[in-house]
C-alpha positions in Angstrom: 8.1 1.6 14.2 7.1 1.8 10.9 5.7 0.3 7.6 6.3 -1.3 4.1 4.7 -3.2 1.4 5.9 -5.2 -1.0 4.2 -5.5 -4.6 4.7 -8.4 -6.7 2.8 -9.1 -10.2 1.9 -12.8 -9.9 0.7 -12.6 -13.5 4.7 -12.0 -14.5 6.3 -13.9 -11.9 8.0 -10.5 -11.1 8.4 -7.5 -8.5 5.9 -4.5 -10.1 9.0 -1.8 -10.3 7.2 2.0 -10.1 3.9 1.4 -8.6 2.2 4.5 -7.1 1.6 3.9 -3.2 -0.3 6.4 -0.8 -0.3 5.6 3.2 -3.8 7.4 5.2 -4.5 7.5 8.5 -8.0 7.8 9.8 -8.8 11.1 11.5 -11.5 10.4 14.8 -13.1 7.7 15.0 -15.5 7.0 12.6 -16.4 4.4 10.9 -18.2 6.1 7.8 -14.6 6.5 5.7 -14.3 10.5 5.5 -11.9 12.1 7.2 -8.5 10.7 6.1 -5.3 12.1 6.3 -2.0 11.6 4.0 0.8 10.6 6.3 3.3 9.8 3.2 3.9 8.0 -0.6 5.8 6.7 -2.7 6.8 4.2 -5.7 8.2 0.7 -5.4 11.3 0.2 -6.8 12.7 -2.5 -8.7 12.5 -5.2 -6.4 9.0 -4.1 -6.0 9.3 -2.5 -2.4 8.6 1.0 -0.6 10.4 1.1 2.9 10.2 4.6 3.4 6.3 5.1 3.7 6.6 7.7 6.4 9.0 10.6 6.7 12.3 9.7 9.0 11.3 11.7 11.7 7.4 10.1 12.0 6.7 6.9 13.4 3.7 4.9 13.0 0.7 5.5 15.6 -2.4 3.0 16.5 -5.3 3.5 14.4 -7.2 2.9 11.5 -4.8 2.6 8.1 -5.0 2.7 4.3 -2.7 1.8 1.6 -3.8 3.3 -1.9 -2.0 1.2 -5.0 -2.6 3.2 -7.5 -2.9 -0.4 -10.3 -4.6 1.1 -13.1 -2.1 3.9 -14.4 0.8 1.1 -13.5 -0.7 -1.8 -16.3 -1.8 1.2 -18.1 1.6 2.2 -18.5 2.5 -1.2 -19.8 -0.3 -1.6 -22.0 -1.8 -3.9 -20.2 -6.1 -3.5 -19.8 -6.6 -4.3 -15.6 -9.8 -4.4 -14.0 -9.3 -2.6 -10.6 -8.0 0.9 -11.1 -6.6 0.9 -7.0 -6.3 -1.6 -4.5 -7.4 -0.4 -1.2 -6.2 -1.7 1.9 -8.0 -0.5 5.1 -6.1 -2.5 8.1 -6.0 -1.5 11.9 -2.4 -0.9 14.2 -3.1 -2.4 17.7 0.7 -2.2 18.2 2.7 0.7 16.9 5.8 -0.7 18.2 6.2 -3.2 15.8 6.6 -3.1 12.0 4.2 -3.5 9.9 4.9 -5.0 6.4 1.7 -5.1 4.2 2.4 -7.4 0.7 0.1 -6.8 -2.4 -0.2 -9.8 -4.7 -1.2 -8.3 -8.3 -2.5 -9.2 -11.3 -4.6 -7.2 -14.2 -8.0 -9.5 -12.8 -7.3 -9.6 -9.2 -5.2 -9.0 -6.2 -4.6 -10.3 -2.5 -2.9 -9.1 0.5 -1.6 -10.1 3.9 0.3 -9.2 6.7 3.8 -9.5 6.8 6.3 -9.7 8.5 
């Protein structure tokens, strides 16, 4: 199936419209970091959402995954000083069947993440 996230700026209490997102997969199996390959991108939009991740035509394989936020040039933009430029989620599909939703709590000091559903 496929994959989404969901970013929300705890720090306003609001969705974080226009965020830069980048979606890797890992090429072989290493566990050293190198090798990764762009399977799609995009920007949340004002609800704070990218559903479309992956091209219509791709679907999600097993593997190693990353999400790239790209945080810094997002507060930037509003003037706001942040201290992590990107927020870099690594996770793992076991089950490429199912749809994977991957949330990103923000603020300018800190961030969290989860699985969703």
């Amino acid at each position: 199936m496929g994959i989404s996230t969901h970013v929300l700026d705890v720090s306003r209490g609001r969705p974080a419209a226009g965020v830069r997102v980048v979606l890797e997969c890992r090429r072989g199996g290493g566990e050293d970091g190198d090798g990764w390959r762009r399977l799609g991108h995009g920007a949340t939009d004002d609800d704070g959402r990218v559903t479309t991740l992956l091209p219509e035509a791709k679907t999600l394989e097993a593997g190693v995954h990353r999400l790239t936020f790209y945080l810094g040039e997002w507060f930037a933009a509003r003037d706001v000083e942040a201290f992590y430029p990107q927020a870099v989620i690594v996770f793992e599909v076991r089950e490429p069947e199912e749809h994977h939703h991957v949330p990103l709590l923000l603020s300018p000091f800190g961030y969290s993440t989860y699985r969703g559903s």
